[in-house]
Every structure is written in structure tokens, then in C-alpha cells.
C-alpha positions in Angstrom: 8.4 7.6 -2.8 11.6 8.7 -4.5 13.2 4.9 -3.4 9.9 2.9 -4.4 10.4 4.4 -7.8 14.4 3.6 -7.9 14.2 0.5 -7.0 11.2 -0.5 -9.1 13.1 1.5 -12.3 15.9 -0.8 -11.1 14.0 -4.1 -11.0 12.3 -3.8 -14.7 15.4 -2.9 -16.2 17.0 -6.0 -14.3 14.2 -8.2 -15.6 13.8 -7.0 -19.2 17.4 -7.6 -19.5 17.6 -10.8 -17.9 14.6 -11.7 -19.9 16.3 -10.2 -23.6 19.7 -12.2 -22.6 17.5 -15.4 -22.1 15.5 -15.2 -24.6 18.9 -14.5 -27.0 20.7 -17.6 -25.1 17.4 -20.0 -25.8 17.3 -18.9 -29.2 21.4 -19.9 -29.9 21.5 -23.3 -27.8 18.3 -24.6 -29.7 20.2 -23.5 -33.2 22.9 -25.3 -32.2 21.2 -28.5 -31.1 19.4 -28.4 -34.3 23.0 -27.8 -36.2 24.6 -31.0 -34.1 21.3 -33.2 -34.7 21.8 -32.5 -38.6 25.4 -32.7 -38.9 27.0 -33.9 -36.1 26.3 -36.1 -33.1 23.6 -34.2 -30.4 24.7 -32.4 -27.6 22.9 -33.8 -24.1 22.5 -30.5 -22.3 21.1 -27.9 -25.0 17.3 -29.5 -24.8 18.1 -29.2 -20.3 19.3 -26.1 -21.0 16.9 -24.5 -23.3 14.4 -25.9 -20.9 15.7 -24.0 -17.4 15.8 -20.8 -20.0 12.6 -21.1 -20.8 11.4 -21.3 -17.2 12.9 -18.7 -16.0 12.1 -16.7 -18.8 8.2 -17.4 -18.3 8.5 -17.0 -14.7 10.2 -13.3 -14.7 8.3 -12.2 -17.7 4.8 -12.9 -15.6 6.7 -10.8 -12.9 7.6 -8.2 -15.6 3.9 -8.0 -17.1 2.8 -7.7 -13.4 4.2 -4.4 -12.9 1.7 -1.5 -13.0 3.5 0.2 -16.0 3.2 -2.7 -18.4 -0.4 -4.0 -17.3 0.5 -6.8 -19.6 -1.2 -9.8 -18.0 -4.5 -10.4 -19.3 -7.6 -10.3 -17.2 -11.6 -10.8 -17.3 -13.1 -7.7 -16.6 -16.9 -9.0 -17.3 -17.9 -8.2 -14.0 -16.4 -4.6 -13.9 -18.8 -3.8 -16.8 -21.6 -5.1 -15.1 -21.6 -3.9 -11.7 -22.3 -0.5 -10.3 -18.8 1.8 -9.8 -19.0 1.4 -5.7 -19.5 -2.6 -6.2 -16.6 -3.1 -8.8 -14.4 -1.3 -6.6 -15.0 -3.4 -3.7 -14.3 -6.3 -6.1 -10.9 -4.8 -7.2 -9.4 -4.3 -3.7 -10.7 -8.1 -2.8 -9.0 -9.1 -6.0 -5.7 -7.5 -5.8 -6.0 -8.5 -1.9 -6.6 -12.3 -2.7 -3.9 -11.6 -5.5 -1.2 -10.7 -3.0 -2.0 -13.6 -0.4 -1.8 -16.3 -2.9 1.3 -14.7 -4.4 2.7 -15.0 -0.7 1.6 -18.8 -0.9 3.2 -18.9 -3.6 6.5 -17.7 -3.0 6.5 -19.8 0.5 5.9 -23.1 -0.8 7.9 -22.0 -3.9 10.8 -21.4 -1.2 10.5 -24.6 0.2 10.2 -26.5 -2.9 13.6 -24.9 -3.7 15.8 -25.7 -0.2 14.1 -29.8 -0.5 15.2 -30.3 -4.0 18.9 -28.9 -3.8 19.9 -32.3 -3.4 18.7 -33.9 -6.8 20.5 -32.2 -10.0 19.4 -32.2 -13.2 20.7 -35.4 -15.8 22.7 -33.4 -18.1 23.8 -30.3 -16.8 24.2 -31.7 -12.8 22.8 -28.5 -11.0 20.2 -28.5 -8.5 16.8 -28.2 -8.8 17.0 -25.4 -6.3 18.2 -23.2 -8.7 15.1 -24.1 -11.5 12.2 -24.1 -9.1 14.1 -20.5 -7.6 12.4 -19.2 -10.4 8.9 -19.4 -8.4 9.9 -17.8 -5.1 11.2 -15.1 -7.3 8.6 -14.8 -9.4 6.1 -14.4 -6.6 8.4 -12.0 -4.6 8.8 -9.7 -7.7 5.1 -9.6 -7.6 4.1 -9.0 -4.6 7.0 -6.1 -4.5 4.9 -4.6 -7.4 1.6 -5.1 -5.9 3.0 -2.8 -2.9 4.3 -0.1 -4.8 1.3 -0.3 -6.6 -0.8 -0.3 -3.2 1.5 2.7 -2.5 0.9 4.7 -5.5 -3.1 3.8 -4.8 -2.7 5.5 -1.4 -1.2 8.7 -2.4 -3.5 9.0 -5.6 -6.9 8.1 -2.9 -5.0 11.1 -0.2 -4.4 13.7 -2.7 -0.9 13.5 -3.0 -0.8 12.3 -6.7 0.9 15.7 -7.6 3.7 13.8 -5.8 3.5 10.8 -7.8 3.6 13.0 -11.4 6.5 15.3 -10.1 9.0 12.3 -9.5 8.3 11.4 -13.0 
């Protein structure tokens, strides 16, 4: 449990940074296209570039807000309210269950997406596509690794071993 913990430490620090240094990179090529529109003549590649930022940067925060600790992603919880405990239960393991198959989808046709187009490159830049639509497959994978250390977690807490779980923390 030890290594699940590591590793997913290691992941969200990997992400938040990824997603700070993005988000700081965005913010200075769109000042300077705004600085070269006004005074000078526009660059080509900061709107491209901005752009691939800003995918990535959606795509690995969804991952980030995924993770247990966060809980960020918002969610309808209607029918939690209005069912019995034993029903809405049912209706959260389906959920997380359905969750983790299309995330597998996902990250399957994402991966294939990725290897068809790394023959086409962008206009201004010239990189493949492969290396925006990566941001899918990742995405997904990041998820589902969540989802199992969540599903992990779940486990120990449902077998009495959450005294475990609070001593590694």
C-alpha cells in the first residue's frame, strides 16, 4: 500500500506541476501575441501554441480533479439523496465500474487516434498530432490509475484494514 501511495504522491505532484508550468507558459505566449498584434507584426505559432497548452492543460487537470484527494470533478448526486443507503451503494459501485470501462474506451481509441495522426503536423509549429491527441490516452490512463488506488483503498477500508491506510499517512 506503501507503493500505491508513492506513486500516486508522485503522479499529483507531476501533474500540478505540469499543469502550474502550463498554465504560466499559456499565460506568457498569449501576452506576447497580444504585444506583437499591437506593436509589431503577429507571431504564427503563439495562438497553435496556446491552443496545445490549453489541451493539455484541460486534459491533466480532469485527471488531477479525478484523484480521490481532490474530489474536484463535479457530480449529480440527486439520486443518492433519494434512494435508500443499500440501493445508492449499488448505484455507486455500477457508476465508478461504468466510469473505469469508458475510461478504458477512452484511452484505447485515444491511443489509436494518436499512432494514425503522427503523420499530419500542425500548420505553424509542424509537430504531430500524436503528441496533442496524447493528451487523451493520458488523461484516461491517469484516471483509471486513480480509480484503482481508489478501488484499493475501498477494499482495505470494507476488510478492516483502514488503520493501515491512516498509519501510512
Amino acid at each position: 500500500m506503501k507503493v500505491l501511495h508513492a506513486v500516486n504522491s508522485f503522479l499529483l505532484a507531476c501533474i500540478r506541476t505540469l499543469c502550474a508550468v502550463l498554465s504560466g507558459a499559456m499565460a506568457l505566449v498569449i501576452a506576447l501575441q497580444i504585444f506583437m498584434r499591437l506593436f509589431f507584426k503577429p507571431l504564427l505559432w503563439t495562438e497553435e501554441s496556446s491552443r496545445i497548452m490549453m489541451v493539455w492543460l484541460v486534459f491533466l487537470g480532469a485527471a488531477y480533479l479525478h484523484n480521490m484527494k481532490v474530489n474536484g470533478h463535479i457530480r449529480v448526486d440527486l439520486l443518492d439523496q433519494i434512494l435508500p443507503a443499500p440501493a445508492s451503494k449499488i448505484l455507486n459501485i455500477v457508476t465508478k465500474i461504468s466510469l473505469v470501462a469508458i475510461l478504458a474506451v477512452t484511452a484505447i481509441f485515444g491511443f489509436q487516434l494518436s499512432m494514425e495522426s503522427t503523420k499530419i503536423t500542425s500548420t505553424a509549429l509542424d509537430i504531430p498530432f500524436a503528441y496533442i491527441y496524447g493528451a487523451i490516452p493520458v488523461s484516461a490512463c491517469l484516471m483509471i490509475w486513480f480509480s484503482f488506488v481508489r478501488l484499493v483503498e475501498w477494499i482495505y477500508v470494507k476488510t478492516g484494514h483502514e488503520d493501515l491506510l491512516k498509519a501510512e499517512e
